[in-house]
C-alpha positions in Angstrom: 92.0 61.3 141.9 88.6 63.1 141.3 85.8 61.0 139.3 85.7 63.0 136.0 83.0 60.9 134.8 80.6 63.2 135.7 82.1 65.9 133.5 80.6 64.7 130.3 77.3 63.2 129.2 78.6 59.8 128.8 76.7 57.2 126.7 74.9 54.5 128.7 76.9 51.7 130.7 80.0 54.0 129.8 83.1 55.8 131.8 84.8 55.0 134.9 85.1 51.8 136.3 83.4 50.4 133.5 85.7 47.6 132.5 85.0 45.4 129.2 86.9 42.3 127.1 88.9 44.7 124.5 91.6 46.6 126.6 94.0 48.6 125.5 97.0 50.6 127.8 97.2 53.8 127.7 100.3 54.2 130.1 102.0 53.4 133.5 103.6 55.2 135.8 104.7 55.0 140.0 101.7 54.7 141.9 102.2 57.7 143.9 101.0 60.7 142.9 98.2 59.9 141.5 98.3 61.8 138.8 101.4 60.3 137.5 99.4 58.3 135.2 96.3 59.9 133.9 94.1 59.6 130.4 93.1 63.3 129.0 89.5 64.2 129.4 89.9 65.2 125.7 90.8 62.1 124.8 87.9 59.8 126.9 85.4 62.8 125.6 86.4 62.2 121.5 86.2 57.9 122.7 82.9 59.0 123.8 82.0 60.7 120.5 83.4 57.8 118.2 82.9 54.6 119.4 80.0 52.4 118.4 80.3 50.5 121.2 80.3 50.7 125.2 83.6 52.0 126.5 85.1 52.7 130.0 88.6 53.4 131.6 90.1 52.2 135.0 93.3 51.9 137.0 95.2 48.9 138.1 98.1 49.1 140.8 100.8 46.5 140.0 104.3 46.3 142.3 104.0 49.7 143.2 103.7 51.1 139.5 99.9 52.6 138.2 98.7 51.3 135.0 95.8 53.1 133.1 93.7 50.9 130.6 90.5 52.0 127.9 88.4 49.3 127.7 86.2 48.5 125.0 83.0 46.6 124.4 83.7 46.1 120.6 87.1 44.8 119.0 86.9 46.7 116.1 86.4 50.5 118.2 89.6 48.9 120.6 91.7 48.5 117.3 91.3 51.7 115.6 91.8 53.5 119.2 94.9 51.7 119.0 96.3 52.5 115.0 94.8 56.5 115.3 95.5 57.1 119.0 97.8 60.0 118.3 94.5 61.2 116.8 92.5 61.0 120.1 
């Protein structure tokens, strides 16, 4: 899967790989393809533009099945993601 954290001008300490206390699941999906499971740019690009905190999104591989996860610095930017996501 290609790094798209160098499509955006991310804050500082933010984007891929970048893994903090607060996290959230955005979906899951079978491992294979990769792209089975994937968070919009759109969506990590308005995170970007909202959140007061630091943010960042990676990709665990449990028993075969991918699972995508937000991670937030702050509790409070984790908990509105998660009540206005449809709004992201």
């Amino acid at each position: 899967m290609a790094d798209t954290s160098k499509d955006f001008d991310w804050r500082k300490d933010c984007g891929y790989n970048k893994i903090f206390q607060y996290r959230v699941e955005w979906g899951r999906g079978p491992d294979e393809p990769w792209e089975s499971v994937g968070i919009p740019s759109g969506v990590l690009s308005r995170i970007n533009k909202r959140c007061k905190g630091r943010f960042g999104w990676h990709f665990n591989v449990v028993d075969k099945t991918k699972i995508a996860y937000i991670t937030f610095e702050r509790r409070r930017d984790a908990g509105l993601f998660g009540l206005l996501r449809s709004k992201y």
